[in-house]
C-alpha positions as CSV (number, residue, x, y, z in Angstrom):
1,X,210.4,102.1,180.4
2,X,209.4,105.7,179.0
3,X,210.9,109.1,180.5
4,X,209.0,111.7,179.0
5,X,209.3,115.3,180.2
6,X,206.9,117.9,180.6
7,X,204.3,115.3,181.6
8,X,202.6,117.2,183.5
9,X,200.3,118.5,181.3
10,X,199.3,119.2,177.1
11,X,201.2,117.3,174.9
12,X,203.2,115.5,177.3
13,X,200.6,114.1,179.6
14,X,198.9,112.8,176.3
15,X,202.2,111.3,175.0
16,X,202.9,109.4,178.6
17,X,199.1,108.0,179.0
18,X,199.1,106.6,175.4
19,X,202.9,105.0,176.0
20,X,201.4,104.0,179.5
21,X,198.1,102.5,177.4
22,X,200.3,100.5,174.8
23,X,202.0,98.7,178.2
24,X,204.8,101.2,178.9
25,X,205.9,101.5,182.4
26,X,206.1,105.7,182.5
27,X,208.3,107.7,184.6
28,X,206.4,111.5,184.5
29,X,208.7,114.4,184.8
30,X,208.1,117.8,185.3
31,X,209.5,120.8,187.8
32,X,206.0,120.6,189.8
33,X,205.9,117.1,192.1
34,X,201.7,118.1,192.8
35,X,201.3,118.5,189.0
36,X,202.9,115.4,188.5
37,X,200.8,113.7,191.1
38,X,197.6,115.0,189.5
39,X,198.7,113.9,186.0
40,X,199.4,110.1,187.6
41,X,196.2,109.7,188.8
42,X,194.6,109.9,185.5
43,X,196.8,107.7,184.1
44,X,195.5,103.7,183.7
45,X,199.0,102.5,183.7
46,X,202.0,101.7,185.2
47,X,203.9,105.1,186.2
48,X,206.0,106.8,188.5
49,X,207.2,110.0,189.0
50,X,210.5,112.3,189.0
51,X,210.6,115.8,189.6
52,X,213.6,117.6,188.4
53,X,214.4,120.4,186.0
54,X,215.5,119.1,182.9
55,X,217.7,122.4,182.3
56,X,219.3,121.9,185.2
57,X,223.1,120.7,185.6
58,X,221.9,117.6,187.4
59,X,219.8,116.4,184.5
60,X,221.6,114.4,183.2
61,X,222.3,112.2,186.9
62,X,218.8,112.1,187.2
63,X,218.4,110.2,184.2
64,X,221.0,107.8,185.2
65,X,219.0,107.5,188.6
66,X,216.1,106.9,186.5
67,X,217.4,103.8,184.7
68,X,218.7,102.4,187.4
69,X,215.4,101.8,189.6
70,X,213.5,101.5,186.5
71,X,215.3,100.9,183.2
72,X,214.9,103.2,180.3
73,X,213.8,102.1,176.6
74,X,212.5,105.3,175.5
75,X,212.9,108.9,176.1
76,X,210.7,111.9,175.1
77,X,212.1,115.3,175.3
78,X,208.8,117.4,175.7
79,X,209.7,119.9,177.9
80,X,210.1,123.7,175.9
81,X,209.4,127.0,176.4
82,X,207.7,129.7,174.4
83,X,209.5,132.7,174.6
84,X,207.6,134.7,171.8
85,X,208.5,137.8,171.6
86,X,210.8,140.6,169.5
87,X,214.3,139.7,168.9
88,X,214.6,143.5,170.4
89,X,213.6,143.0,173.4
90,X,215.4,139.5,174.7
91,X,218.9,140.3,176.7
92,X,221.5,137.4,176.2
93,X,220.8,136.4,179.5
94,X,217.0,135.3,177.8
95,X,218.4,134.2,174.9
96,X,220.4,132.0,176.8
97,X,217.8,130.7,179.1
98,X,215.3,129.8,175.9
99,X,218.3,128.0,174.4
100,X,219.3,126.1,177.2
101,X,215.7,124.9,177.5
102,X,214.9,124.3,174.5
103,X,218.5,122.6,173.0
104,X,220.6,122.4,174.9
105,X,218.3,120.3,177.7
106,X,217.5,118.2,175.1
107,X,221.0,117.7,174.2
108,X,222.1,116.6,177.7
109,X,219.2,114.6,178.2
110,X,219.2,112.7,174.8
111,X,223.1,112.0,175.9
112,X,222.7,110.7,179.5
113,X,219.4,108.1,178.0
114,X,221.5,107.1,174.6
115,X,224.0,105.7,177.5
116,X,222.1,103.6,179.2
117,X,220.6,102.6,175.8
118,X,223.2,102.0,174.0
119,X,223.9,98.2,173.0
120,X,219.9,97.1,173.4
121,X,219.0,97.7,170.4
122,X,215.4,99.5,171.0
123,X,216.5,102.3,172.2
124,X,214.3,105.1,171.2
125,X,214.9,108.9,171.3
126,X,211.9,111.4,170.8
127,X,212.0,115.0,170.9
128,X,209.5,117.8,170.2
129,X,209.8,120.1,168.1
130,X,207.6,122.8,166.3
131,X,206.4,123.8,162.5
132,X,207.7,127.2,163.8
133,X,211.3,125.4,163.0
134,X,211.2,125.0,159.1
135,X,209.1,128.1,159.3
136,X,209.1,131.4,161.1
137,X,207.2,134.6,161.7
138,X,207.5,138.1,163.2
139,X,208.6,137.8,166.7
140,X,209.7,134.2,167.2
141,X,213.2,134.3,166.0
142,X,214.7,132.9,169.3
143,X,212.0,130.6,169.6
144,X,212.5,129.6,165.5
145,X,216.0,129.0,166.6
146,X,216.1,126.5,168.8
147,X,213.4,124.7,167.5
148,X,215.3,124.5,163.8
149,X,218.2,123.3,165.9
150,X,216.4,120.6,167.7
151,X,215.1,119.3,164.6
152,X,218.8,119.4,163.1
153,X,220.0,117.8,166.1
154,X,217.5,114.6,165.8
155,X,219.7,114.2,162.7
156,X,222.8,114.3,164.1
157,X,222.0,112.7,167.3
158,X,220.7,109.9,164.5
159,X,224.0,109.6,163.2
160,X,226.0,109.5,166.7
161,X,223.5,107.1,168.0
162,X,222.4,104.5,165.5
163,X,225.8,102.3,165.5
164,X,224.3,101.0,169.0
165,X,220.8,100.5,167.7
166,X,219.1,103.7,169.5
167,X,216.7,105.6,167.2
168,X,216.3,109.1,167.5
169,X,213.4,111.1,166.0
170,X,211.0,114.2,166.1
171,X,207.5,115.1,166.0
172,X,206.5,118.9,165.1
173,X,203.5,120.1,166.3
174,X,201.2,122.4,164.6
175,X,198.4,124.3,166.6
176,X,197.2,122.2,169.3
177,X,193.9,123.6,171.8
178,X,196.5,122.7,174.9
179,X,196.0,124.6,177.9
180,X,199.2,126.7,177.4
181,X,197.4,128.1,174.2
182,X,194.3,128.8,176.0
183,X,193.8,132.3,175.0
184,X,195.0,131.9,171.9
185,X,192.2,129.0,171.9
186,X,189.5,131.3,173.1
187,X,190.6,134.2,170.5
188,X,187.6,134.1,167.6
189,X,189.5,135.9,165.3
190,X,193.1,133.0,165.9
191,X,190.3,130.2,165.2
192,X,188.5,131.6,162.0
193,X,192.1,132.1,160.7
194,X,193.5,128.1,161.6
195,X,190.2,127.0,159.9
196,X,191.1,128.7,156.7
197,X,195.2,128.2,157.0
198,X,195.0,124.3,157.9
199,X,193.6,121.9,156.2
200,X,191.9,120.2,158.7
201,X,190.2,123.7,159.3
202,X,190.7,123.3,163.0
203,X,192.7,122.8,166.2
204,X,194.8,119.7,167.2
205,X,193.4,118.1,169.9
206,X,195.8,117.4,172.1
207,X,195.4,113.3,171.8
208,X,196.3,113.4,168.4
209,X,199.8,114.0,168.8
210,X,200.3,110.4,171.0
211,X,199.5,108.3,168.1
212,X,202.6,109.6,166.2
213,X,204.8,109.3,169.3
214,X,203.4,105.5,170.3
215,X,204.5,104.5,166.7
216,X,208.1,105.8,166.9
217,X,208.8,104.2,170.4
218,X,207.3,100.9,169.1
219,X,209.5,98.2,166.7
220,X,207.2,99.2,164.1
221,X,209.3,102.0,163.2
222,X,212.6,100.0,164.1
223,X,214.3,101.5,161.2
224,X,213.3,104.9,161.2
225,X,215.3,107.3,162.7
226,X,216.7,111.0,161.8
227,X,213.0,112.2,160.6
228,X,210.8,114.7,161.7
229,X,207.0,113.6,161.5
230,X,205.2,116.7,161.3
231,X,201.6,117.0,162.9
232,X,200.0,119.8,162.5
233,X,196.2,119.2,160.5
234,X,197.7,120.0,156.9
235,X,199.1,123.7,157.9
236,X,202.4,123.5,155.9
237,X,201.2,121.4,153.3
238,X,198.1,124.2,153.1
239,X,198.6,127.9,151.3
C-alpha cells in the first residue's frame, strides 16, 4: 500500500494515480476531505482516503491507523509549502511554521511509516524536495532551507533505516505547469526565460514527475537508497 500526501492535487495526485496504475492500493491524503474526494474519482485504481494534517501532532498516529486497515509499503512525503518571500519579512513564528511543514512533517511521518516497515524488506520512503535545495535565489532562503535539509535528511534517514531493508529516497522537482504555479505559468515573460534556462526549453508537465516516483517504490530500484533524482528538464545541468 502507498500513503502519499498532498494527493490532492499537482504533483501528488500524479504521483498516487501512476502508483495506483502500476497495482498500488493508494491511501490519498490531504487537509481537504472534498479535494480528496474529487482526486479519487479520477483515479482508475484501488484508493482510499485519509484526511489529516500531516504537520499536525497526531500525524504520526494517523499513519499507524493507516497501516493497520490497510498496510503500508510505501510512503511519499509530498505535502510542502512555498513560503517565498524575504528573509526580512518572516517572524519566527513563520519560520517555524514553513519548517515544521516542510522537515520536520516529513521527519515524523518518515518515522511513524519506517515502523511499520521495518523488517519487510520493501519498504520504501519518498520525499519531495526541490532544485531550489542545492540551489537558491533572492527571497527563498527559508524556503532553500528546508528543502536542503530534506534532501540531507533522505541521507540520513538512509542510513537509520536501511539495516531493516526500508529505502528512502528523493525526487527534486524543477519547474512544473501545476496549478499552484498558475500565474507563474500564465506570466510570458517566466516562460520565454524557462525555455532559454532549461534544457528542455519548457515546463514539466506535471505527469512527468510519476515516472521517477513509480521506479523508486518498485524492486527495480531495491538497492538504491540515500539519492536525490532530480527532475527538472535539464535546468541545473543547463547555464
Amino acid at each position: 500500500m502507498a500513503l502519499v500526501t498532498g494527493a490532492g492535487r499537482g504533483l501528488g495526485f500524479e504521483i498516487a494515480k501512476a502508483l495506483a496504475a502500476a497495482g498500488a492500493r493508494v491511501v490519498l491524503n490531504g487537509r481537504d476531505n472534498n479535494r480528496l474526494a474529487a482526486a479519487a474519482a479520477q483515479i482508475d485504481g484501488d484508493v482510499a482516503l485519509a484526511a489529516f494534517d500531516v504537520a499536525s501532532p497526531d500525524a504520526e498516529e494517523n499513519v499507524a491507523a493507516i497501516a493497520a486497515q490497510h498496510g503500508l509499503d510505501i510512503l511519499v512525503n509530498n505535502v510542502g509549502q512555498r513560503g517565498r518571500q524575504p528573509l526580512a519579512d518572516f517572524d519566527l513564528d513563520g519560520v517555524r511554521a514553513l519548517t515544521d511543514a516542510n522537515l520536520v512533517a516529513p521527519l515524523m511521518m518518515a518515522r511513524a511509516a519506517a515502523r511499520v516497515m521495518a523488517g519487510t524488506g520493501r519498504g520504501r520512503i519518498i520525499n519531495i524536495t526541490s532544485i531550489a535545495g542545492p540551489i537558491a535565489n533572492s527571497g527563498s532562503a527559508v524556503y532553500t532551507m528546508t528543502k536542503g535539509g530534506l534532501a540531507a535528511l533522505t541521507r540520513a534517514l538512509a542510513a537509520d533505516f536501511g539495516p531493516d531493508g526500508t529505502t528512502v529516497n528523493a525526487i527534486a522537482p524543477g519547474f512544473f505547469a501545476t496549478e499552484a504555479n498558475a500565474g507563474m505559468v500564465a506570466d510570458a515573460a517566466t516562460g520565454d526565460w524557462l525555455a532559454r534556462r532549461t534544457s528542455l526549453g519548457r515546463w514539466g508537465r506535471p505527469v512527468e514527475i510519476a515516472g521517477a516516483a513509480v521506479f523508486l517504490a518498485s524492486d527495480a530500484a531495491s538497492y538504491i537508497t540515500g539519492q536525490t533524482i532530480t527532475v527538472d528538464g535539464g535546468f541545473l545541468a543547463h547555464f
